[in-house]
One Martini backbone bead per residue (centre of mass of N, CA, C, O) as a GRO file, in nm:
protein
  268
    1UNK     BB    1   0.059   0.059  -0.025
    2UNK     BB    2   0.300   0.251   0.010
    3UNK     BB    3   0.429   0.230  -0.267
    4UNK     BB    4   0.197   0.344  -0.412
    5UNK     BB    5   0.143   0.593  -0.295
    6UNK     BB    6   0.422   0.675  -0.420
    7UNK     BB    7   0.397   0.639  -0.703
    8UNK     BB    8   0.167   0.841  -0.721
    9UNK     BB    9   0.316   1.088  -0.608
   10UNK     BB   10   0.476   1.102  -0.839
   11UNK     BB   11   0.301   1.097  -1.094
   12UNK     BB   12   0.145   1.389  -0.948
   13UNK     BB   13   0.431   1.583  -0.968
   14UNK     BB   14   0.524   1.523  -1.261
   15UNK     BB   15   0.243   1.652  -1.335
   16UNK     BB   16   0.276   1.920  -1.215
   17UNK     BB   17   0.532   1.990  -1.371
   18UNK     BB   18   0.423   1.975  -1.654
   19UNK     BB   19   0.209   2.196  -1.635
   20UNK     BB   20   0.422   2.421  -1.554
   21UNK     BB   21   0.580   2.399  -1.808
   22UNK     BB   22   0.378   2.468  -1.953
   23UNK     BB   23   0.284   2.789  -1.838
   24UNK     BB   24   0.559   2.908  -1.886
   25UNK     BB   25   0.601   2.871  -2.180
   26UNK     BB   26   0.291   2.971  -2.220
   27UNK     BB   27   0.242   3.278  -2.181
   28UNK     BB   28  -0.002   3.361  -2.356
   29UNK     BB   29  -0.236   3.107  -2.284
   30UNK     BB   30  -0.177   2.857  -2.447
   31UNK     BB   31  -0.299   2.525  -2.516
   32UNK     BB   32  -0.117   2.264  -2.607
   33UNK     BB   33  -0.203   2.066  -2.915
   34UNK     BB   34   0.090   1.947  -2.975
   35UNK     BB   35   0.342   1.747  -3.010
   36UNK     BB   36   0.644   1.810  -2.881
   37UNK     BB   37   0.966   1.728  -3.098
   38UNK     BB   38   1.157   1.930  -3.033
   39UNK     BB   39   1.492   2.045  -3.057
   40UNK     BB   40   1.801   2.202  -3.032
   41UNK     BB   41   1.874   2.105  -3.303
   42UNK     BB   42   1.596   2.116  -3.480
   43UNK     BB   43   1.572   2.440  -3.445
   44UNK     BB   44   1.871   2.476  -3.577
   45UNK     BB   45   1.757   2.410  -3.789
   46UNK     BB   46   1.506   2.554  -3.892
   47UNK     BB   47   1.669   2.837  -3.900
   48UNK     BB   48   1.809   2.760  -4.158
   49UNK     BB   49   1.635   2.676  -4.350
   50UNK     BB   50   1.459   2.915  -4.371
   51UNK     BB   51   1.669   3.129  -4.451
   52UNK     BB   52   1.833   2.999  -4.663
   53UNK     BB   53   2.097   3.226  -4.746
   54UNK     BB   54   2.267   3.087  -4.970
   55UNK     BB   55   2.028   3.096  -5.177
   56UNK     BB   56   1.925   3.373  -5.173
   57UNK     BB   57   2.211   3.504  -5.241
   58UNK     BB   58   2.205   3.365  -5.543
   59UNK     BB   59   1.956   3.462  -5.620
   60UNK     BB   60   2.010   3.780  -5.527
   61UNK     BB   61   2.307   3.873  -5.688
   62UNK     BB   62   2.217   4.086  -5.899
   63UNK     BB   63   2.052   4.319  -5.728
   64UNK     BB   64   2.399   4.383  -5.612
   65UNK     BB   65   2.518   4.412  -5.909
   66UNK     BB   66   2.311   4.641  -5.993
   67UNK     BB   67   2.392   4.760  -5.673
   68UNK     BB   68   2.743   4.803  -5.681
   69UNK     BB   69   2.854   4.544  -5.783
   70UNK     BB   70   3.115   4.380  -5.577
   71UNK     BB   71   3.130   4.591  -5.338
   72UNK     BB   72   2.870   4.626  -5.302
   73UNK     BB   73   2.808   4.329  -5.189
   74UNK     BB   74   3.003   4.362  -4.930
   75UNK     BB   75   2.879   4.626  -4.812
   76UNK     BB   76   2.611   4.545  -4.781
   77UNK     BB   77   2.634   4.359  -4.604
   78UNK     BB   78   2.786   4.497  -4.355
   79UNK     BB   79   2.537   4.680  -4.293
   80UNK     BB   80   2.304   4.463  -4.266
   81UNK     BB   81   2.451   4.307  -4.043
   82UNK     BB   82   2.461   4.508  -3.804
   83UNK     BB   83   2.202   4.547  -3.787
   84UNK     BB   84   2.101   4.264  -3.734
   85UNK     BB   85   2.275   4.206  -3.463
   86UNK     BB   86   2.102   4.391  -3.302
   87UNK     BB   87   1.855   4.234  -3.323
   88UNK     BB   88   1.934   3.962  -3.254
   89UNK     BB   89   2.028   4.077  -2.943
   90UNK     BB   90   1.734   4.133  -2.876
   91UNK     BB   91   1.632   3.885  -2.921
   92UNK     BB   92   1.751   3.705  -2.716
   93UNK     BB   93   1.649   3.842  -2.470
   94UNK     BB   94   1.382   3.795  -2.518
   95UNK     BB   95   1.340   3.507  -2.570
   96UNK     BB   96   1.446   3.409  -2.262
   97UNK     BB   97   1.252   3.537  -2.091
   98UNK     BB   98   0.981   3.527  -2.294
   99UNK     BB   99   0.892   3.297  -2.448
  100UNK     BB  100   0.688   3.269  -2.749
  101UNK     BB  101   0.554   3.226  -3.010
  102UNK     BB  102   0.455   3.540  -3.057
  103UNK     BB  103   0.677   3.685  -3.038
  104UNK     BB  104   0.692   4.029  -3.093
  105UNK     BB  105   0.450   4.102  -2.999
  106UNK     BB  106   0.460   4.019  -2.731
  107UNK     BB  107   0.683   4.198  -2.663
  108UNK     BB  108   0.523   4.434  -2.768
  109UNK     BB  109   0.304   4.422  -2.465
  110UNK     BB  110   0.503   4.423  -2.279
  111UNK     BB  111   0.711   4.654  -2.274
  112UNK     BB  112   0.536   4.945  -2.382
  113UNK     BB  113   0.310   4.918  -2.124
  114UNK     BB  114   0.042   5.128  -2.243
  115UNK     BB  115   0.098   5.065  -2.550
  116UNK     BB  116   0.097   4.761  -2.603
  117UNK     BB  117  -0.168   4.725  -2.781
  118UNK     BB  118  -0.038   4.907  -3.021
  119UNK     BB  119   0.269   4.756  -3.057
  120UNK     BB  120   0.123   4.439  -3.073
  121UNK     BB  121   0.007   4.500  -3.319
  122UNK     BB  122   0.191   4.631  -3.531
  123UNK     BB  123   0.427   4.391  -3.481
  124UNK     BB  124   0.208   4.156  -3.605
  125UNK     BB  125   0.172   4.305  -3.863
  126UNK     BB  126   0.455   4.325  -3.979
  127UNK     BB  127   0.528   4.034  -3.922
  128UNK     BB  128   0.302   3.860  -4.061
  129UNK     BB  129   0.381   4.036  -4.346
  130UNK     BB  130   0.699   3.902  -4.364
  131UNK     BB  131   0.627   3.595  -4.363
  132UNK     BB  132   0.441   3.623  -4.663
  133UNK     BB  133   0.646   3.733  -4.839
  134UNK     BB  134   0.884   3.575  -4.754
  135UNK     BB  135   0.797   3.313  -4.854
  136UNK     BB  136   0.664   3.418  -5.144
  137UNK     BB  137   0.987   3.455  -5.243
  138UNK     BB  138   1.087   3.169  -5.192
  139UNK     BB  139   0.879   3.046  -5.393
  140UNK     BB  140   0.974   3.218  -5.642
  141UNK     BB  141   1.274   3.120  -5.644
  142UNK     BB  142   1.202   2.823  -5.697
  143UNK     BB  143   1.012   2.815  -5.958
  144UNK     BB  144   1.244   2.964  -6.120
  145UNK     BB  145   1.410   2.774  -6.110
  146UNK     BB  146   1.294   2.515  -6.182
  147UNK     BB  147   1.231   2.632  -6.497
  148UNK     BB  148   1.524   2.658  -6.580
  149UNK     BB  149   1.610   2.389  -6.552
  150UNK     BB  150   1.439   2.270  -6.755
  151UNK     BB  151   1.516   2.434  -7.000
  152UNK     BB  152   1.827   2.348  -6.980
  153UNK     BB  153   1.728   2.023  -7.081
  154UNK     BB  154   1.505   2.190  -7.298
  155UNK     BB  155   1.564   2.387  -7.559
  156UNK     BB  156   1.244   2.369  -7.636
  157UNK     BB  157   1.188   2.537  -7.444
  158UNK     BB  158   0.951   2.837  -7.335
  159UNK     BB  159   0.913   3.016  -7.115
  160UNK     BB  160   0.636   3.096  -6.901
  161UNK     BB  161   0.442   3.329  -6.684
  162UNK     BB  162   0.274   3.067  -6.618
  163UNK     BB  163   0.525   2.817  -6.512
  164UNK     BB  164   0.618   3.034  -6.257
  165UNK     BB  165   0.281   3.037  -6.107
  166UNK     BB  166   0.271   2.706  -6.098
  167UNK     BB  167   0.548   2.666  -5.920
  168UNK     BB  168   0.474   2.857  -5.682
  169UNK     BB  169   0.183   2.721  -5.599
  170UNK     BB  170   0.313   2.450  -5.502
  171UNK     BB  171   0.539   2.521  -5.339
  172UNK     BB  172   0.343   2.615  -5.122
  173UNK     BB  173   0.162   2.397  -5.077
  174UNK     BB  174   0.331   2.186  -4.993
  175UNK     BB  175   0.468   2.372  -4.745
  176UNK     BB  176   0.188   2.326  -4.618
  177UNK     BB  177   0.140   2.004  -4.606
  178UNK     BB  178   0.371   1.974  -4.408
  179UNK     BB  179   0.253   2.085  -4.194
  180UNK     BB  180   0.003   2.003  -4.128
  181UNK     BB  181   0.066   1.676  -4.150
  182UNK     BB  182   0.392   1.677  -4.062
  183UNK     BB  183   0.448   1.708  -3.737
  184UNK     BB  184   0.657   1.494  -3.679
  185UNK     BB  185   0.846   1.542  -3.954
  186UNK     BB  186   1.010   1.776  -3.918
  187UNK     BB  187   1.268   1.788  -3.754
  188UNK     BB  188   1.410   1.569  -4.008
  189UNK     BB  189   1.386   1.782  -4.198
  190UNK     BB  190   1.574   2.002  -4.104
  191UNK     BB  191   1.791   1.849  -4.081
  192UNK     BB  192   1.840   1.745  -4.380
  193UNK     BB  193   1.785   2.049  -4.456
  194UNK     BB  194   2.084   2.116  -4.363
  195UNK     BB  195   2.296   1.896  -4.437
  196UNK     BB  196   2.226   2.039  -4.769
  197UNK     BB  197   2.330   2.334  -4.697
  198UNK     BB  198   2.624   2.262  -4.605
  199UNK     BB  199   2.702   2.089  -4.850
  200UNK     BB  200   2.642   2.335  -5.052
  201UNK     BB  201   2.863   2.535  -4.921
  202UNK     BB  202   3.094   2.355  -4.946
  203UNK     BB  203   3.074   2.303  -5.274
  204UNK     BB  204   3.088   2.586  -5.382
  205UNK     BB  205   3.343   2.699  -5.268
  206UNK     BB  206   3.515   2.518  -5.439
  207UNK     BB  207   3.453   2.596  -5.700
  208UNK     BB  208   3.468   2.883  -5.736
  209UNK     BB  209   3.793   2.830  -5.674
  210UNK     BB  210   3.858   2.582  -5.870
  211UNK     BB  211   3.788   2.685  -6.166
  212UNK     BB  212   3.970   2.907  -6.293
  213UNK     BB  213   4.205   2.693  -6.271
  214UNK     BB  214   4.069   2.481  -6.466
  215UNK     BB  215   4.018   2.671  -6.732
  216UNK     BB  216   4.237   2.946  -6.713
  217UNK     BB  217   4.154   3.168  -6.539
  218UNK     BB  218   4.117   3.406  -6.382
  219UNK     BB  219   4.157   3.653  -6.120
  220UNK     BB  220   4.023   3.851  -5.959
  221UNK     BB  221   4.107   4.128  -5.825
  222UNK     BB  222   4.116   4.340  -5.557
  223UNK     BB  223   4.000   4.588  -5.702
  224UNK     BB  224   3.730   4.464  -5.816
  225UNK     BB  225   3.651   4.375  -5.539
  226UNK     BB  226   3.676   4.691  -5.355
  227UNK     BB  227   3.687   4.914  -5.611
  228UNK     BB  228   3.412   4.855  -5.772
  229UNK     BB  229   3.161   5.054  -5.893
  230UNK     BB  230   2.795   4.980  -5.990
  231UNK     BB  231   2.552   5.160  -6.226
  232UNK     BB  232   2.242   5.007  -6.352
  233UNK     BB  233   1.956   5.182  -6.296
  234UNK     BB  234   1.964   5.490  -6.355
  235UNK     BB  235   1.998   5.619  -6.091
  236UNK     BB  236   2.181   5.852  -5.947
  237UNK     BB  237   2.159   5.797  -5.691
  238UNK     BB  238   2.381   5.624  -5.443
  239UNK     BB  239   2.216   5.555  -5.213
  240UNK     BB  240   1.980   5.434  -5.372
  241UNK     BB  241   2.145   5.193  -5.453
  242UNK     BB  242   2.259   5.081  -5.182
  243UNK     BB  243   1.988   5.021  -5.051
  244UNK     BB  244   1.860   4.828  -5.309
  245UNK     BB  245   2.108   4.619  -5.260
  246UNK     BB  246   2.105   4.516  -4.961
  247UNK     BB  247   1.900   4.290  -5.002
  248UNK     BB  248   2.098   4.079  -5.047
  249UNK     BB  249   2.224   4.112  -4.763
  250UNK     BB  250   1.970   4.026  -4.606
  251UNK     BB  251   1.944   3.708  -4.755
  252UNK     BB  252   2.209   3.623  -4.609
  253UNK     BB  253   2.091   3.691  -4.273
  254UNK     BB  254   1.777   3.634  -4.285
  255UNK     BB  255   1.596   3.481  -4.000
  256UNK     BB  256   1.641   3.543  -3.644
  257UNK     BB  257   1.327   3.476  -3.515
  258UNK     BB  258   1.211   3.211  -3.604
  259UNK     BB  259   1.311   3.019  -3.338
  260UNK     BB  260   1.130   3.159  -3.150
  261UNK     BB  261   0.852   3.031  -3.257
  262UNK     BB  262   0.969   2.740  -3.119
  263UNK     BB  263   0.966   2.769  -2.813
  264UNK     BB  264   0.665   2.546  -2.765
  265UNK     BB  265   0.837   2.299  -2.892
  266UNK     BB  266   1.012   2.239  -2.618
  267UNK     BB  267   0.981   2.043  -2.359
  268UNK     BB  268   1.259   2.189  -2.204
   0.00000   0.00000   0.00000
């Protein structure tokens, strides 16, 4: 009998600890519908390959070669690199101590005092609308890179603009229906596709660096690559061209607060 009721009370303890830990980490005050199957290493891949910043830098590295160049490329690079850090560092101490899905509306509406319902409004509404534009330009520079590779290996095809928003809306949907439907196997998927973004950019560096030699081509100058400057875009104002410029730079650094919106997704 003995044994029993410690059973029972370790049990009870157990579940005690349980819903406090669900409590603590669901701030907003809503109740865990799914089953929590995220890791450390899982949430790290999905932040990888969520930005996957390889793809989005070479998808528009065009973007930035005609908006300022090769030097433009590096400098923009840098300008946007530190505001981001910035960024990064705010968004680190505030998901650490406020852990919570609903990332910036949550933290502006705690933070902001008497304004919060205001400014939770507002961070929520401008975040809400950068991560469906920003995932419909990944699905957009997907389905063109999609129909140019068909296009690569059959020259009688003509690309048009009817089957780049066939593969941009198929590329959206199939990603909606992984969410939906594989909430089980999504973090070995994040992970699976984290292996194959640190192998695409140690394979790209390789190749980048050993084709001028493999070709016989020479390599840019130090001159080329670091002050040389062009503008392509027709508008005279340098500064409009440098920021214009900087999105290729955005794209390099990523999505910042992605991992934080998956903090109600780890056990412990």
């Amino acid at each position: 009998m003995e044994v029993g009721k410690s059973t029972e009370k370790v049990g009870t303890v157990e579940a005690a600890d349980d819903r406090s830990s669900v409590e603590v980490v669901n701030a907003s005050g809503h109740r865990q519908e799914v089953e929590r199957n995220f890791s450390l290493l899982s949430i790290c891949a999905v932040a990888v390959t969520t930005g996957n910043t390889w793809i989005a830098q070479g998808g528009s590295v065009t973007t930035a070669l005609s908006n300022g160049g090769p030097s433009g490329v590096i400098y923009e690079f840098i300008a946007v690199s530190i505001c981001y850090w910035l960024v990064a560092a705010s968004i680190a101490e505030l998901a650490s101590g406020m852990p919570s899905a609903s990332g910036v509306y949550h933290w502006a509406s705690i933070t902001a005092g008497k304004y919060g319902r205001v400014c939770g409004f507002f961070a929520g509404f401008w975040n809400c609308l950068a991560w469906i534009l920003g995932a419909a330009s990944m699905s957009a520079i997907l389905g063109q890179q999609t129909v140019s590779m068909y296009a690569l290996m059959h020259p009688g095809f003509v690309p048009q603009a009817w089957h780049i928003f066939v593969s941009f809306v198929i590329c959206t949907w199939l990603c909606c229906c992984i969410v939906l439907f594989m909430n089980r196997f999504l973090p070995h998927i994040g992970n699976l596709g984290m292996l194959f973004i640190l192998a695409g950019v140690l394979i790209t560096i390789i190749v980048c660096a050993a084709m001028p030699h493999v070709n016989g081509a020479s390599y840019a100058t130090s001159k080329s690559v670091w002050s040389t400057w062009e503008n392509d875009t027709g508008y005279s104002s340098q500064g409009f061209v440098f920021v214009a410029g900087m999105l290729n730079g955005a794209y390099s650094v990523g999505t910042p607060d992605c991992s934080s919106h998956l903090a109600e997704e780890i056990p412990k």
